[in-house]
ZADREN-576049 format. One line per field, with one value per residue (C-alpha): residue in three letters; chain; x, y, z. Coordinates in steps of 0.25 Angstrom, whole numbers. Example, Ala and Ser with C-alpha at 12.3 -4.5 7.8 and 13.67 -1.06 7.14 Angstrom:
// ZADREN-576049
code [ALA, SER]
unit [A, A]
xx [49, 55]
yy [-18, -4]
zz [31, 29]
***
This chain:
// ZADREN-576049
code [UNK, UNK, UNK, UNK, UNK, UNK, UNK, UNK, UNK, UNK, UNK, UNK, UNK, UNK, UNK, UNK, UNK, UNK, UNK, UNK, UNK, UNK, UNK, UNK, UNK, UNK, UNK, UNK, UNK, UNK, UNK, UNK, UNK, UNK, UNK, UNK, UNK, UNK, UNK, UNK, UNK, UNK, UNK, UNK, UNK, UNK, UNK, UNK, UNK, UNK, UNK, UNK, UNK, UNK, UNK, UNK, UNK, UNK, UNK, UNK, UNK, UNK, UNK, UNK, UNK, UNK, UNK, UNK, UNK, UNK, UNK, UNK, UNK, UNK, UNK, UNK, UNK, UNK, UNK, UNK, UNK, UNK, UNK, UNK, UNK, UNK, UNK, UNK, UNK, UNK, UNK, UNK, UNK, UNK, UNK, UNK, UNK, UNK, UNK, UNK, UNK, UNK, UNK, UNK, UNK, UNK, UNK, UNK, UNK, UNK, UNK, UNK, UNK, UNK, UNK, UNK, UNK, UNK, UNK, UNK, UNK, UNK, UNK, UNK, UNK, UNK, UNK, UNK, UNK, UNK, UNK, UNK, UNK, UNK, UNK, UNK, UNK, UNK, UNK, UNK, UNK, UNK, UNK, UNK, UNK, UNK, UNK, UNK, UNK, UNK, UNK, UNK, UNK, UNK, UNK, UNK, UNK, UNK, UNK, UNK, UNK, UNK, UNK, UNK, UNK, UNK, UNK, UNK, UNK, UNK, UNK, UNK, UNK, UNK, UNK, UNK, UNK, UNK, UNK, UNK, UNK, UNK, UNK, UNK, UNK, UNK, UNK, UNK, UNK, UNK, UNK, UNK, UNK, UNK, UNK, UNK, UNK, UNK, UNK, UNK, UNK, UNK, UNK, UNK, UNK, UNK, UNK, UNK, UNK, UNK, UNK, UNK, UNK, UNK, UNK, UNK, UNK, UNK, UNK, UNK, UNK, UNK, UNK, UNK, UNK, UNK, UNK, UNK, UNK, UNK, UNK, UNK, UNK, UNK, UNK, UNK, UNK, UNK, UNK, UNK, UNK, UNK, UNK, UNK, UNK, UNK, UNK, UNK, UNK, UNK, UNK, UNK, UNK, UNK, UNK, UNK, UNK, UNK, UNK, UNK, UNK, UNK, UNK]
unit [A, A, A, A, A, A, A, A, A, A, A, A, A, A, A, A, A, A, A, A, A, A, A, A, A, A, A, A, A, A, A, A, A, A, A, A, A, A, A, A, A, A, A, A, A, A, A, A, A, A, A, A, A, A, A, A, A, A, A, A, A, A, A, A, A, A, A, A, A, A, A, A, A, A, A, A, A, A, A, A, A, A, A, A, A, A, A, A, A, A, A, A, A, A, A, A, A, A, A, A, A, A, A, A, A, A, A, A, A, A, A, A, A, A, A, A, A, A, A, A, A, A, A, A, A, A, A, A, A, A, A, A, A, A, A, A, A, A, A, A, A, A, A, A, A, A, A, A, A, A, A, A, A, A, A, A, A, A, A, A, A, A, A, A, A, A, A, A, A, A, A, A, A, A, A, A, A, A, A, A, A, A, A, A, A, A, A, A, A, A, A, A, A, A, A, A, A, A, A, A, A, A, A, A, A, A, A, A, A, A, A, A, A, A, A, A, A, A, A, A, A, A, A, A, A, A, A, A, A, A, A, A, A, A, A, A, A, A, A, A, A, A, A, A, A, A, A, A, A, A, A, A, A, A, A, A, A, A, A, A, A, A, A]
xx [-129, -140, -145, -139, -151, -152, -167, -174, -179, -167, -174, -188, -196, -209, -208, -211, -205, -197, -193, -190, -179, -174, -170, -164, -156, -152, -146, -139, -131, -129, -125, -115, -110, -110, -95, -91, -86, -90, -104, -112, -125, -120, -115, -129, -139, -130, -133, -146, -148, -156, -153, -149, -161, -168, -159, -161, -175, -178, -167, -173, -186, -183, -172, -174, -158, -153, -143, -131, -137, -140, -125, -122, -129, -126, -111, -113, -121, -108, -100, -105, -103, -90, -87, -92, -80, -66, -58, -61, -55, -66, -58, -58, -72, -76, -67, -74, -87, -83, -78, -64, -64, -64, -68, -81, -84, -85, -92, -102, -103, -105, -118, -124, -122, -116, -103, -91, -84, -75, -88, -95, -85, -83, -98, -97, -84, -90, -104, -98, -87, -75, -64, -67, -51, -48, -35, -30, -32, -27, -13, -13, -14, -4, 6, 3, 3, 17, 24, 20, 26, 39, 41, 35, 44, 46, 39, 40, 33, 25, 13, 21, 30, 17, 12, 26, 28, 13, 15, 3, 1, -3, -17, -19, -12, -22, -33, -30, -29, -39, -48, -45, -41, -46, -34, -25, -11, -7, -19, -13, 2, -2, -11, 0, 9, 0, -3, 11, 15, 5, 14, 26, 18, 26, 27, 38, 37, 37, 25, 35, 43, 34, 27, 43, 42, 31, 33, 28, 39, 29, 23, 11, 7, 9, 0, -12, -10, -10, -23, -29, -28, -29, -38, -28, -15, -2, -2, -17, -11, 0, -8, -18, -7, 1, -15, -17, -1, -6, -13, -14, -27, -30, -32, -38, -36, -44, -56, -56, -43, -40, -24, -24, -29, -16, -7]
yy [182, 180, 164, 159, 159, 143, 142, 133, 124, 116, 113, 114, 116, 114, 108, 98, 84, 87, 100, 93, 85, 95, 104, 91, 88, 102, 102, 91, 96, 108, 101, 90, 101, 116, 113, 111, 125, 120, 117, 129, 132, 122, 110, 113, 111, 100, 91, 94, 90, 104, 116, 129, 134, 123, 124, 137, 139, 127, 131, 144, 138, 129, 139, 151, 154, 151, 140, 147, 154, 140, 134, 146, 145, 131, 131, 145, 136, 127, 139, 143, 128, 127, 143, 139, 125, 133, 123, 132, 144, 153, 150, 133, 135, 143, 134, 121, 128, 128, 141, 144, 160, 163, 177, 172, 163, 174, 184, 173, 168, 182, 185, 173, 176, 191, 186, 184, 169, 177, 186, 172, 164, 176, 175, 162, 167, 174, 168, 156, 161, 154, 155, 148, 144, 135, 125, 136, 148, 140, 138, 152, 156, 147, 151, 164, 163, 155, 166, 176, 167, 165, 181, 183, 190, 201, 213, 217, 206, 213, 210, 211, 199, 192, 190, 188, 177, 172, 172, 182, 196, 204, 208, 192, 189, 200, 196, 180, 182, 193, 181, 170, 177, 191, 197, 208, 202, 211, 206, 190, 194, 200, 190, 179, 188, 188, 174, 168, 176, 168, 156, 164, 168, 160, 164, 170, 177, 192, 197, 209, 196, 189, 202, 204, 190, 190, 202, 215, 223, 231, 225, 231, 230, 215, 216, 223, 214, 204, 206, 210, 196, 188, 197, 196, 202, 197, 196, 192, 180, 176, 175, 167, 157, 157, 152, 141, 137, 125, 131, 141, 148, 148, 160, 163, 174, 186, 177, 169, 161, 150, 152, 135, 134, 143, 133]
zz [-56, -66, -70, -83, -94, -95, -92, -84, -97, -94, -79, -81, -94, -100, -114, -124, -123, -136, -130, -117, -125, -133, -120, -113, -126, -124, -111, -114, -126, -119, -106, -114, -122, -115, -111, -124, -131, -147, -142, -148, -155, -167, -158, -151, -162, -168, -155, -153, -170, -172, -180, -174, -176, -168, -157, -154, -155, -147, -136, -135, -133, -123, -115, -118, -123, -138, -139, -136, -123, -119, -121, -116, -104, -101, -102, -91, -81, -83, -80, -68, -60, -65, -59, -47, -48, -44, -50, -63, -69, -77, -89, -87, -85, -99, -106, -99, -104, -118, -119, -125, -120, -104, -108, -117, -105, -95, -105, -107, -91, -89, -99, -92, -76, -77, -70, -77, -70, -62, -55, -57, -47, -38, -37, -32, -22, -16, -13, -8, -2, -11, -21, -34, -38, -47, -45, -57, -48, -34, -43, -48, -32, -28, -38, -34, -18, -18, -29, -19, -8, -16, -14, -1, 5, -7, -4, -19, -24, -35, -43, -55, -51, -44, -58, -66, -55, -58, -75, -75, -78, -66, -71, -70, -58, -53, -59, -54, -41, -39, -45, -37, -23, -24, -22, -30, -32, -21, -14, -15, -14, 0, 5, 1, 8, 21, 21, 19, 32, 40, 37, 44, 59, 69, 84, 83, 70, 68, 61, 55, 49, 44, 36, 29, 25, 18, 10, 21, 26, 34, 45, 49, 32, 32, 47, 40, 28, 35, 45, 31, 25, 36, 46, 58, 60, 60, 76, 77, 68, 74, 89, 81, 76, 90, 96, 84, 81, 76, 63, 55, 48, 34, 28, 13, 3, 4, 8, -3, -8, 3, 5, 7, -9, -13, -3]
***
């Protein structure tokens, strides 16, 4: 990922004691009035009381970038500290930033690092190992999770009615869920599927059972599903669960969403 253009005159500079000021009153427009999506070349000069000519010509002395790339820049060094805060969606962040379009947002995060928000964050996933979900995203999960639960036990249960039951067109539903899980609708319905029926194991239970009640009429498919998600069989689990009856493991999404986060 490339560095964001704000040069180092912000930290470190060698300039006149007028200069000196000038960049400091500067960064503190820009600093108490990045966030604010009216602020713009106008509002800029304005505060600073100096022409537009004047501002440009001494903000490209003294950073190297023209007014705009400055605010620019600003509000995308903002962008990346609040992607790396789950509790926002892209969309809350551009809007925080003073943008009104998402779209324009990404086209403009994206000139800047050369990763739109959604590469930006998986960039993040997977370099530290985590899910960056928003309390939005964790809702849109649940929702989804218990609608599957509600027809656990149909083995028809399409995509179609998984996004009729979700108020969303399939191409979104996909898109969601590939976002925030890394799963295909399919993907999701059958690891739902798979991990419901861990809640069903009892000593006496028999696996074949538990497979139809959660969806699988064929036994040895819901077997393989099931060491596929959960990397042991249905037998391997229930000896585990007959040695530790007192607890039972928690096991996440495809490695990445934490089945306790969509409880």
């Amino acid at each position: 990922m490339n560095d964001f253009k704000i040069t180092k005159e912000f930290e470190k500079h060698n300039t006149t004691d007028k200069n000196h000021l000038f960049l400091s009153q500067i960064k503190s427009t820009i600093e108490n009035n990045g966030s604010d999506g009216s602020f713009n070349y106008d509002t800029f000069a304005l505060k600073l009381r100096v022409s537009r000519s004047t501002l440009h010509r001494k903000v490209n002395k003294l950073t190297g970038l023209t007014p705009r790339e400055l605010i620019s820049s600003y509000r995308m060094k903002l962008a990346l500290q609040m992607l790396s805060d789950k509790s926002y969606n892209i969309s809350e962040v551009a809007y925080k930033l003073g943008f009104n379009d998402p779209k324009y947002f990404s086209r403009c995060f994206k000139n800047q690092s050369g990763l739109n928000p959604r590469e930006y964050r998986e960039s993040m996933r997977e370099k530290k190992g985590e899910v960056f979900c928003s309390n939005h995203d964790i809702s849109f999960i649940q929702k989804a999770k218990a609608g599957i639960e509600k027809n656990i036990m149909q083995q028809n249960f399409s995509i179609d009615q998984f996004a009729f039951d979700m108020s969303v067109s399939k191409s979104t539903l996909y898109r969601k869920l590939k976002e925030v899980t890394g799963l295909s609708p399919n993907e999701f319905i059958r690891s739902v599927r798979i991990n419901h029926s861990t809640k069903l194991f009892t000593a006496s239970s028999q696996i074949q059972d538990i497979g139809f009640a959660v969806g699988f009429d064929d036994s040895k498919y819901y077997s393989r599903c099931f060491k596929k998600e959960l990397g042991l069989t249905p037998t391997q689990y229930k000896i585990m669960l007959n040695k530790n009856s007192n607890s039972k493991p928690e096991f996440t999404l495809n490695n990445q969403f934490t089945w306790a986060e969509a409880k």
